[in-house]
SEVO-893778 format. One record per residue: residue number from 1; x, y, z of N, C-alpha, C in turn; residue in one letter. Coordinates in steps of 0.05 Angstrom, whole numbers. Each point is the difference from the previous one (the first is absolute). Layout:
<mimars>
seq, n_east, n_north, n_up, ca_east, ca_north, ca_up, c_east, c_north, c_up, type
NUM, X, Y, Z, X, Y, Z, X, Y, Z, A
...
</mimars>
This chain:
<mimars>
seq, n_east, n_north, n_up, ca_east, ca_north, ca_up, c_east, c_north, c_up, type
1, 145, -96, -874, -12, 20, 17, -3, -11, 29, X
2, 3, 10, 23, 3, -1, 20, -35, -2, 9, X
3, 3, -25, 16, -31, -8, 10, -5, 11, 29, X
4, -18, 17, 2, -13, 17, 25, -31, -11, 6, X
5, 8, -9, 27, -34, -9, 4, -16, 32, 21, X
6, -19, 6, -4, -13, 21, 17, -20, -12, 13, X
7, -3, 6, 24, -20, -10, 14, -11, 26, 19, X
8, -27, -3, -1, -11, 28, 11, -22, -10, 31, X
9, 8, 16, 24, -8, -6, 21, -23, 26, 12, X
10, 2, 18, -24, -24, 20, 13, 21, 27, 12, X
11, -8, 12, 15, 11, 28, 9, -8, 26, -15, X
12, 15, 19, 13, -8, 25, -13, 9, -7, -30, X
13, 16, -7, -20, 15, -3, -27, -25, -6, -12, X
14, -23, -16, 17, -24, -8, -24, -18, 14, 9, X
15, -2, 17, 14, -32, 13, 16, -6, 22, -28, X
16, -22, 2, 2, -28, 13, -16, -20, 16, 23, X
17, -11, 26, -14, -15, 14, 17, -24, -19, 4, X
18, -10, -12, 26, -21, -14, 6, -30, 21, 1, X
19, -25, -13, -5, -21, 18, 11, -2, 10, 21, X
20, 15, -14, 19, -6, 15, 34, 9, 17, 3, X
21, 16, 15, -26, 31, 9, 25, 24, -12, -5, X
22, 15, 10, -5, 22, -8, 8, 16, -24, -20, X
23, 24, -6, 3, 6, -22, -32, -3, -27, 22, X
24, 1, -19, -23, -1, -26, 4, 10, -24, -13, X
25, 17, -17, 4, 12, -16, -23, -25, -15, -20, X
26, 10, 1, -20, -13, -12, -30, 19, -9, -17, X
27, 22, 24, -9, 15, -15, -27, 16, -26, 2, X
28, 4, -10, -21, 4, -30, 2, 35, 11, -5, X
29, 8, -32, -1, 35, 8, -11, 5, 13, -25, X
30, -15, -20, -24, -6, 18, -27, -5, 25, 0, X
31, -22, 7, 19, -2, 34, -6, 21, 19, 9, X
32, 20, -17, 25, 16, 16, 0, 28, -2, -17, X
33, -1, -22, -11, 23, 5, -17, -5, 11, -29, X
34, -29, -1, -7, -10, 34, -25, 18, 13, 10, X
35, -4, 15, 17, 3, 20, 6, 31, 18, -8, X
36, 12, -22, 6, 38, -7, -1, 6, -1, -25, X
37, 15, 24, -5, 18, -2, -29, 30, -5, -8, X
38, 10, -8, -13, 27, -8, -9, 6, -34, 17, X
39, -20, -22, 5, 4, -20, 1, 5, -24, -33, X
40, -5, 21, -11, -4, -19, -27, 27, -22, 1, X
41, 19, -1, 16, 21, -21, -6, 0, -24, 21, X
42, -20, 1, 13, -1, -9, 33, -18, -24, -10, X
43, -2, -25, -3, -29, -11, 0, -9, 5, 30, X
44, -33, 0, 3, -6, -10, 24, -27, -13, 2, X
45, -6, -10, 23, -20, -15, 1, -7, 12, 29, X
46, -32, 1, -3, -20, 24, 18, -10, -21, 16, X
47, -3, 0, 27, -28, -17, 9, 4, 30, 26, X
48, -37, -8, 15, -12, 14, 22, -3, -19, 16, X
49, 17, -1, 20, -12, -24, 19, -10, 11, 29, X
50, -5, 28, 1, -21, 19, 18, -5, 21, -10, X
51, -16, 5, 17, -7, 41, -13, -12, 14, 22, X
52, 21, -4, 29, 1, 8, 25, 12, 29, 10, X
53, -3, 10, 15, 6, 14, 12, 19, -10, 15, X
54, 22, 9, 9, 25, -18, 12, -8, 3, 21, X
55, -16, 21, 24, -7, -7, 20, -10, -28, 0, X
56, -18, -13, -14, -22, -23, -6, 17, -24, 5, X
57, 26, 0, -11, 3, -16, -11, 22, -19, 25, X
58, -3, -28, 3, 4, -15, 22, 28, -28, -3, X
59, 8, -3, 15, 19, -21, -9, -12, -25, -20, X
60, -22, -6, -2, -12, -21, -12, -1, 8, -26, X
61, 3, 28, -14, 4, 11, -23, 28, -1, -3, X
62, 17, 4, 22, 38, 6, -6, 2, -31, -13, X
63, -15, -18, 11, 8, -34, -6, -6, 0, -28, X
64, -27, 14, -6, -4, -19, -28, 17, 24, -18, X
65, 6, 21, 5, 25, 19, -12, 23, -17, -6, X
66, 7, -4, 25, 32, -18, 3, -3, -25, -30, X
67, -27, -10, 8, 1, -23, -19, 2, 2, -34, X
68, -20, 20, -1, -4, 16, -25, 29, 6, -22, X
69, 11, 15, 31, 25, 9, -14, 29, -16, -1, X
70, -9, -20, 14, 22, -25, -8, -4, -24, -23, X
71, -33, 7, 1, -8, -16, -36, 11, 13, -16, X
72, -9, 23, -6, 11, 18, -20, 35, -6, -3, X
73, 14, 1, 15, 29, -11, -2, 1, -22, -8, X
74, -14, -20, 7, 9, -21, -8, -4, -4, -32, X
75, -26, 25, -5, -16, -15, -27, 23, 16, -27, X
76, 20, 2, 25, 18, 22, -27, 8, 39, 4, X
77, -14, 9, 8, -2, 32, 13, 23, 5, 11, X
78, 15, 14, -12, 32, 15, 3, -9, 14, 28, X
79, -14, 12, 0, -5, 26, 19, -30, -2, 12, X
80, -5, 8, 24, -38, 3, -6, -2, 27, 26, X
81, -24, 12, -11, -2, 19, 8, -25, 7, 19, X
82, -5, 1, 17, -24, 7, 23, -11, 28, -5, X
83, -22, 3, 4, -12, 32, -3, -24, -5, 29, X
84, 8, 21, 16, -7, -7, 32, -8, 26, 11, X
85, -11, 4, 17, -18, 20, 19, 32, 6, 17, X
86, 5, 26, 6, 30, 11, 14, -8, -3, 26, X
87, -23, 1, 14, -3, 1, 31, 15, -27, 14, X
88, -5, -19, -24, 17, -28, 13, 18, -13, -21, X
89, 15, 17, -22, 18, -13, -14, 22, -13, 13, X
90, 10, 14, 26, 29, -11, 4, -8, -28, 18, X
91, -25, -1, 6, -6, -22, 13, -3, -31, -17, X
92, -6, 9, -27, -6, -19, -17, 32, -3, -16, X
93, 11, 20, -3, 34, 3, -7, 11, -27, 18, X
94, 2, 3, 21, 21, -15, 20, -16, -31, -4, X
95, -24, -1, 3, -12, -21, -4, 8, -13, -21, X
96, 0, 14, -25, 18, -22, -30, 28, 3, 12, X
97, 9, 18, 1, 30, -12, 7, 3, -21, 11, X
98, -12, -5, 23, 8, -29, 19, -13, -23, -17, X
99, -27, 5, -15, -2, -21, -5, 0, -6, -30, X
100, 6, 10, -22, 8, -2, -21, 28, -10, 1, X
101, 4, -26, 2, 33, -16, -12, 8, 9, -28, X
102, 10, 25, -6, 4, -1, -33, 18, 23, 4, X
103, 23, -1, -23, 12, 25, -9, -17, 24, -20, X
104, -22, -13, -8, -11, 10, -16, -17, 29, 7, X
105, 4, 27, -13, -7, 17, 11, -27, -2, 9, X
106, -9, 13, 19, -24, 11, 14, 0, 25, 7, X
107, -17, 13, -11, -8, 29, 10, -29, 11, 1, X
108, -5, 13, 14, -21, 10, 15, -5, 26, -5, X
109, -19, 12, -14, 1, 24, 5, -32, 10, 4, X
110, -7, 25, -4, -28, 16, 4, -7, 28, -6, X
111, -12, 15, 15, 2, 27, -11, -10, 13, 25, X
112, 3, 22, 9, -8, 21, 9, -23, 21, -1, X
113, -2, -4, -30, -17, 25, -17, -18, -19, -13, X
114, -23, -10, 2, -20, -18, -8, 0, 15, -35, X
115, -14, -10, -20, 10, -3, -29, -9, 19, -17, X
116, -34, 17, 24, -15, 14, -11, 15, 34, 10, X
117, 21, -2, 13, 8, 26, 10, 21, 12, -2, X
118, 3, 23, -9, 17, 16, -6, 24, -9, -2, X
119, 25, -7, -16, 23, -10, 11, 1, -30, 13, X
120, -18, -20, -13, -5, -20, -3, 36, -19, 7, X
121, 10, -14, 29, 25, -4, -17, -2, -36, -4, X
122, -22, -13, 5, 5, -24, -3, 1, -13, -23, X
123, 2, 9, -27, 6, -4, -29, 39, -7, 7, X
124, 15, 31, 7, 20, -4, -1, 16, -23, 25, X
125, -16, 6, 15, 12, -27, 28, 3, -33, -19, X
126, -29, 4, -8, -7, -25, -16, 20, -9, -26, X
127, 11, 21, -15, 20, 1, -19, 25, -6, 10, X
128, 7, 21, 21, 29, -11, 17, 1, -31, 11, X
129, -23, -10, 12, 0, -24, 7, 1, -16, -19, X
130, -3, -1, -23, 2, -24, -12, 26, 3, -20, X
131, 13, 16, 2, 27, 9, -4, 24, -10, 17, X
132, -9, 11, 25, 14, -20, 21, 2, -32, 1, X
133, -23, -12, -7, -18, -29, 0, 22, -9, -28, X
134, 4, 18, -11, 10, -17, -28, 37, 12, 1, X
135, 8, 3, 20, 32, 6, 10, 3, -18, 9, X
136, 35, -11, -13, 11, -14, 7, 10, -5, 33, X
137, 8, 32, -5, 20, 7, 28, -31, -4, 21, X
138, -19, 1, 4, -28, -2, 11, 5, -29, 9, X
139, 8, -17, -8, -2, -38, 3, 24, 1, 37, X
140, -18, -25, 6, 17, 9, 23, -2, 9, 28, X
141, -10, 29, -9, -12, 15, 20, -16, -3, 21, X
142, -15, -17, -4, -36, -10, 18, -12, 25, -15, X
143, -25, -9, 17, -23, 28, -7, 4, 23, -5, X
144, -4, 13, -10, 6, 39, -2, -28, 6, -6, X
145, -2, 21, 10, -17, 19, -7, 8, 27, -15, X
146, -10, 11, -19, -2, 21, -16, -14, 17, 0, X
147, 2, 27, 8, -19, 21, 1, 25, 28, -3, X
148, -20, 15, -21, 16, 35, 5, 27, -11, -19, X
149, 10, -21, -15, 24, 0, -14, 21, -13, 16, X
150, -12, -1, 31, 23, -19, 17, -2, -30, 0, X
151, 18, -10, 11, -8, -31, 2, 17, -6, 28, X
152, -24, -9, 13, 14, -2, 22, -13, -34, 9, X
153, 24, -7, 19, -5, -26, 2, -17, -10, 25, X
154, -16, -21, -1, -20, -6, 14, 6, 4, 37, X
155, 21, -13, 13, 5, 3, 17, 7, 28, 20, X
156, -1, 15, -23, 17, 39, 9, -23, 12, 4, X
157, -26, -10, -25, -16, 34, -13, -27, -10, 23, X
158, -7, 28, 1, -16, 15, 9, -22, 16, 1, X
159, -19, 4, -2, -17, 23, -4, 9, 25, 19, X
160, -2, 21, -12, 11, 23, 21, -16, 20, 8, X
161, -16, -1, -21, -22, 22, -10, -24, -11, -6, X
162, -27, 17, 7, -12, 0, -4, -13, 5, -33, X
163, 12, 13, -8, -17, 17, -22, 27, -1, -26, X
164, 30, 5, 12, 7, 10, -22, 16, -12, -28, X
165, 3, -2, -12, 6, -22, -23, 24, -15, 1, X
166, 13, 17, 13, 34, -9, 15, -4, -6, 29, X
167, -21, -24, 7, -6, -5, 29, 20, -25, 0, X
168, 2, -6, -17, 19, -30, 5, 26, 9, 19, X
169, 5, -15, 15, 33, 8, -2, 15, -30, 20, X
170, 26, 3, 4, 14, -23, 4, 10, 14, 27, X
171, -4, 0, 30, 18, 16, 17, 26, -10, 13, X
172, 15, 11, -9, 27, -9, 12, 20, -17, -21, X
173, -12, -6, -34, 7, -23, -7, 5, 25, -34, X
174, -29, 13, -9, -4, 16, -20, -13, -23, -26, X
175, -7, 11, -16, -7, -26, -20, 31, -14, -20, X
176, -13, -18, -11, 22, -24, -18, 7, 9, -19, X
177, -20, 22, -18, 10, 18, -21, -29, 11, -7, X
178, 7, 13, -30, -11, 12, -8, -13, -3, -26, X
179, -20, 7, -18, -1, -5, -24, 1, 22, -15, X
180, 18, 7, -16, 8, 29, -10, -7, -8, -35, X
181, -12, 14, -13, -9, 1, -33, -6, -29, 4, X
182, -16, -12, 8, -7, -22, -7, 23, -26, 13, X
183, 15, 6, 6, 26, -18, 9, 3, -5, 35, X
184, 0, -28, 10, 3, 1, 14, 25, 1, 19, X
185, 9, 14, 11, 34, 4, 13, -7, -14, 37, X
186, 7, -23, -2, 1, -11, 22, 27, -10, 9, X
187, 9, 3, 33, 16, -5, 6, -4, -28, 24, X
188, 13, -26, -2, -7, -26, 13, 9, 0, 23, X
189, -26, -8, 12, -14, -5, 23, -6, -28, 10, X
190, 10, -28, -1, -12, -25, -10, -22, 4, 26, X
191, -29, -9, -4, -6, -16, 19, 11, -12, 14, X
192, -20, 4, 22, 3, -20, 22, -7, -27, 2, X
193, 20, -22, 8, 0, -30, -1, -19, -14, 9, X
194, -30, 5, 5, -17, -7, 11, -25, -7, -15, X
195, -9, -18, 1, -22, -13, -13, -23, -9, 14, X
196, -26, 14, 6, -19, -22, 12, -35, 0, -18, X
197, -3, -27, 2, -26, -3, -13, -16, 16, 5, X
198, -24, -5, -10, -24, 24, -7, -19, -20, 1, X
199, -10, -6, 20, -26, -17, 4, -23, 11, 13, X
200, -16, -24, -1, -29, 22, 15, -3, -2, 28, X
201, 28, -4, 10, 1, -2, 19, 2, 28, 20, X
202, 12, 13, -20, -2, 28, 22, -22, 11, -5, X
203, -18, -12, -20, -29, 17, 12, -19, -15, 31, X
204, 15, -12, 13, -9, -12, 22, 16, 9, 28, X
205, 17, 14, -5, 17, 12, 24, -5, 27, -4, X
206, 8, 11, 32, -13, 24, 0, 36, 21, 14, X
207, 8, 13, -12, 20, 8, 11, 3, 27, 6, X
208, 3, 21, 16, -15, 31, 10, 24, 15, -4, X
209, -4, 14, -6, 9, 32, -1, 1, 22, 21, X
210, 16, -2, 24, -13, 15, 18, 25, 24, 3, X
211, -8, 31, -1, 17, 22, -7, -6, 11, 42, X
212, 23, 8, -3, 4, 0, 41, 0, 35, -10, X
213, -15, 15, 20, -3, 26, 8, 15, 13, 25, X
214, 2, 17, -3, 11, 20, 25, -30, -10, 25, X
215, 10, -16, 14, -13, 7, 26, -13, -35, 5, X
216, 5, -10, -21, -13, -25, -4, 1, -20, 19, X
217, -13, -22, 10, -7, -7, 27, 0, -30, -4, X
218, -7, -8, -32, 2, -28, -8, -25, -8, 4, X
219, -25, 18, 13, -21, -15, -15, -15, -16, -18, X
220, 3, 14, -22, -2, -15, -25, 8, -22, -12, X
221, 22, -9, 18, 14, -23, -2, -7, -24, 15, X
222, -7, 23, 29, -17, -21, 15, -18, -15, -6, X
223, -25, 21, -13, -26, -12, -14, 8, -15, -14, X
224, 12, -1, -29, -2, -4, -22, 21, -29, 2, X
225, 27, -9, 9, 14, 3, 2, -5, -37, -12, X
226, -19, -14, 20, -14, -24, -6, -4, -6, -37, X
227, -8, 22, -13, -3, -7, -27, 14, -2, -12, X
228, 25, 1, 1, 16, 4, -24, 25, -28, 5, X
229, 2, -7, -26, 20, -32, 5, 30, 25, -4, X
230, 2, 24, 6, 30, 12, -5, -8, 31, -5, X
231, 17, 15, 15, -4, 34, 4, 26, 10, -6, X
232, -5, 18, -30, 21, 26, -2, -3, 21, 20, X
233, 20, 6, 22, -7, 25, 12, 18, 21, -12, X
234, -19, 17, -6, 25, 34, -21, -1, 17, 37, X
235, 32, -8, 0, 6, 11, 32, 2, 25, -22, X
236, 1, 22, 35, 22, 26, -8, 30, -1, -5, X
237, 4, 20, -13, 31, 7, -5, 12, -20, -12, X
238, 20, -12, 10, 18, -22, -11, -15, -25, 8, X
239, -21, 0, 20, -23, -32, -4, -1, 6, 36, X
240, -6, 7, 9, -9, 18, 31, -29, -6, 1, X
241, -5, -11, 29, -29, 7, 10, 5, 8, 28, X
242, -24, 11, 15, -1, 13, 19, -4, -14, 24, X
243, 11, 10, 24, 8, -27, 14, -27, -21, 8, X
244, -22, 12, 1, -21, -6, 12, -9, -21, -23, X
245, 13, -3, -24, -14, -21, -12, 23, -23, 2, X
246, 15, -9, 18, 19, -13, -5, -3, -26, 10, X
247, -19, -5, 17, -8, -19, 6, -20, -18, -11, X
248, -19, 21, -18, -23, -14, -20, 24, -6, -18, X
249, 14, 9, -10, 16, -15, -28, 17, -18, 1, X
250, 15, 0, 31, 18, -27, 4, -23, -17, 3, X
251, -29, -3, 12, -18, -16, 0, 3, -10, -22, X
252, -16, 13, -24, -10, -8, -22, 29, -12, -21, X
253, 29, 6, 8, 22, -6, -15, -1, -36, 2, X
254, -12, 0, 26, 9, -26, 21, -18, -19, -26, X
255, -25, 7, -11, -12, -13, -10, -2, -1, -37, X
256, 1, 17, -2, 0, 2, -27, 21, 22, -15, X
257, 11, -10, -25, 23, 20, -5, -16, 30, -2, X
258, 22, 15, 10, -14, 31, -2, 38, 10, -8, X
259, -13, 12, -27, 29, 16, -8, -1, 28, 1, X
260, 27, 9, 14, 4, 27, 1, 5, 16, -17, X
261, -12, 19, -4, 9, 21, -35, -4, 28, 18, X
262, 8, 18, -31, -7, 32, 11, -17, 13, -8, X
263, -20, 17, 7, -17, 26, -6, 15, 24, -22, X
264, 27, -6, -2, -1, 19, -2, 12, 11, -33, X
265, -11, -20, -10, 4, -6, -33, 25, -4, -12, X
266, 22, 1, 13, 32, -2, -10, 15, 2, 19, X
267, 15, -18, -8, 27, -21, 26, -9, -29, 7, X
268, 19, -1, 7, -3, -28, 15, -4, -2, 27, X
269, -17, -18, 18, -2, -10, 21, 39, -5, 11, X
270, 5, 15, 17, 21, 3, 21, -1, -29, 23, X
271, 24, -7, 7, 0, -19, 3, 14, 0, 28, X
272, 25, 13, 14, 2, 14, 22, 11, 24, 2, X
273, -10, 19, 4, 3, 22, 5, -6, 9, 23, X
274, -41, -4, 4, 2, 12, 34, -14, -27, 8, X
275, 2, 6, 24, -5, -17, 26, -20, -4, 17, X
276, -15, 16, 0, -14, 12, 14, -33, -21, -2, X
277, -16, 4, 18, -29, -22, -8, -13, 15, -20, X
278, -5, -18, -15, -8, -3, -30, 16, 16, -12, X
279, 26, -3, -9, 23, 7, -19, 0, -30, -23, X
280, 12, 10, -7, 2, -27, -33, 19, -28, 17, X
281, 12, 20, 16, 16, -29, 18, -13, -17, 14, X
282, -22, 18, 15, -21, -9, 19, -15, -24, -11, X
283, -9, 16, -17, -20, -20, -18, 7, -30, -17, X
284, 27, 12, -12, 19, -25, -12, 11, -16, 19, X
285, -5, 8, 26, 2, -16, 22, -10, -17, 8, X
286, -32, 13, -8, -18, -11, 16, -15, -33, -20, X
287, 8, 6, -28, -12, -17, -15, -4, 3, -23, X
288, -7, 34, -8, -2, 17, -22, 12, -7, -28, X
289, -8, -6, -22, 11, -6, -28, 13, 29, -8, X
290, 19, 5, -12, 22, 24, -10, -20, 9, -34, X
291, -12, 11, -3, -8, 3, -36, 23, 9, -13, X
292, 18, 6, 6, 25, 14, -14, -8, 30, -14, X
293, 6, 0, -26, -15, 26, -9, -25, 3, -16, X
294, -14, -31, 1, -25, 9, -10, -16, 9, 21, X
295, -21, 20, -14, -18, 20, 7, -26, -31, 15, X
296, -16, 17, 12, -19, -17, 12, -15, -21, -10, X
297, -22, 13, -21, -11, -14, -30, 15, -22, -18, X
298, 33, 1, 1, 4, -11, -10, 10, -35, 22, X
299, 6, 15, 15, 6, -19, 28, -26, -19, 9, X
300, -23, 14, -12, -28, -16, 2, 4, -22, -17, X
301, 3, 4, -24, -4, -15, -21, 21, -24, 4, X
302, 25, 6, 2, 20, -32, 7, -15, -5, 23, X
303, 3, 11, 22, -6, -22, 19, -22, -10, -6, X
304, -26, 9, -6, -15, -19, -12, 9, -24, -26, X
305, 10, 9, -14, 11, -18, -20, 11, -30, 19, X
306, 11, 11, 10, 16, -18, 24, -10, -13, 18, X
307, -23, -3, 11, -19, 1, 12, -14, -24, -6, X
308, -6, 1, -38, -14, -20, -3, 10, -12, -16, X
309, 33, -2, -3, 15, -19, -9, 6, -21, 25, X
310, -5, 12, 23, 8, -15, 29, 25, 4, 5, X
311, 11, 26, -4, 22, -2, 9, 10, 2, 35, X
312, 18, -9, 14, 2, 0, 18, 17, 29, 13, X
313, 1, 6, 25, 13, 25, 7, 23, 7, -10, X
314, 18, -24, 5, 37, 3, -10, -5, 11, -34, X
315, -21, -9, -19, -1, -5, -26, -9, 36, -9, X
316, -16, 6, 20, -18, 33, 0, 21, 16, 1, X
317, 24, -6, 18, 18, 16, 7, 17, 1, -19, X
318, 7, -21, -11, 12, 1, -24, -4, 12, -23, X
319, -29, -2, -11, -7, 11, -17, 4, 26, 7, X
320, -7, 14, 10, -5, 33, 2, 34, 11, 14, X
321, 15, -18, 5, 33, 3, -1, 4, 5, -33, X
322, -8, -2, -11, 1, 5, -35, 2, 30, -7, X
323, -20, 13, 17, -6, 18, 1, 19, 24, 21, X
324, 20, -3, 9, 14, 8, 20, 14, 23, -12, X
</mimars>
């Protein structure tokens, strides 16, 4: 029988109606795999190593995740399975990919519909995932995440939606397959060649997220700009800012890596096309890191990864050339 480790991080999949109002995580991994029927051929083994709210939850938790889930591999676990809050799955997705060294499946999944309500779907997410977790064709891959019967791989998926059960999605790329009667139909995708530790070191760097607006002046960058050892900027369009901030960002390029990505949830950062001050040329001119086609959130997470492996600029550029 095929050995599945589960490990439970909190999210909507375990929330319970709280007294205040409103749900709140409680169920452990066990309670959520009660819940799950037709595993009887699967062994698995349950642990709770949070019971967070994925807003809550901080890189110093992704570390002892990462760790968790590379014991579990070593101690034997074909497959292992994450049960996670969706506001920040794909953030914690890309995070095992880079730093889980293993062919061994990883998947991620959660729920939408907390357990007490109508059309409950995190039983079946939870069922598909450890179906996936125990596929061959799954080895290989890096991270995936599982939600809605898709499987899509860590680097692509997305949240899209707010609310609706099919919020996952992959833009520009679509998911890796599907799980149809219980079967999973995946088509290979290998990961990406990239490996970096998981230390507690990136809970000591601080790396920003800063999304550029219609009209934007680069204030914020101004202020802030001092705190951060490295800045995602989510330009417009194809990775565009407005001319008036062009001078705060070649500043701040001069000093600390700041990589360019897009707002605009699918494509890739453009590389020359226009010309013009603050065009993708401008900026890749000026000093600017290329994110290729990962989305912002995920462009947070390597360069931090990267960050506090010490990697150097030529090495940053490299890595996220992976991503091209």
């Amino acid at each position: 029988m095929t050995h599945i480790s589960v490990i439970a991080m909190g999210g909507t999949i375990a929330m319970v109606p709280g007294s205040s109002g409103g749900v709140v995580p409680a169920l452990t991994a066990a309670d959520l795999l009660a819940a799950v029927p037709g595993l009887a051929d699967v062994t698995i083994t349950a642990q709770t190593l949070r019971s967070l709210p994925s807003p809550s939850l901080g890189f110093a938790d992704l570390v002892a995740l990462s760790q968790a889930v590379r014991a579990e591999i070593d101690a034997g676990a074909e497959g292992v399975v994450v049960t996670h809050g969706t506001d920040t799955i794909e953030e914690t997705a890309i995070f095992l990919d880079l730093t889980v060294d293993s062919d061994t499946p990883v998947v991620v999944t959660g729920a939408m519909r907390h357990p007490a309500s109508a059309g409950a779907d995190g039983p079946a997410n939870l069922y598909a995932a450890v179906r996936v977790a125990a596929s061959e064709a799954a080895r290989g891959l890096g991270a995936l995440v599982v939600m809605s019967d898709e499987v899509h791989g860590a680097r692509f998926v997305r949240k899209g939606h707010t609310s609706s059960t099919a919020a996952f999605v992959s833009p520009g790329f679509g998911p890796l397959g599907l799980v149809v009667e219980g079967e999973p139909r995946l088509r290979g995708t290998p990961r990406i060649p990239l490996h970096l530790p998981a230390t507690d070191r990136v809970t000591e760097l601080r790396v920003g997220l800063v999304t550029v607006a219609l009209g934007d002046d680069g204030e914020l960058l101004r202020r802030g700009g001092d705190a951060f050892d490295g800045i995602v900027l989510a330009g417009l369009g194809a990775g565009h800012v407005p001319a008036t901030m062009v001078p705060t960002v070649a500043d701040l390029a001069a000093k600390i890596p700041v990589v360019l990505a897009s707002r605009t949830g699918s494509g890739p950062v453009l590389r020359q096309t226009y010309g013009y001050p603050g065009s993708e040329r401008d900026l890749l001119d000026r000093g600017l890191l290329h994110a290729g086609f990962l989305d912002p959130a995920k462009a947070r997470v390597l360069l931090l990864l990267l960050l506090a492996d010490n990697a150097d600029r030529d090495r940053i550029t490299a890595s996220f050339d992976y991503y091209r």
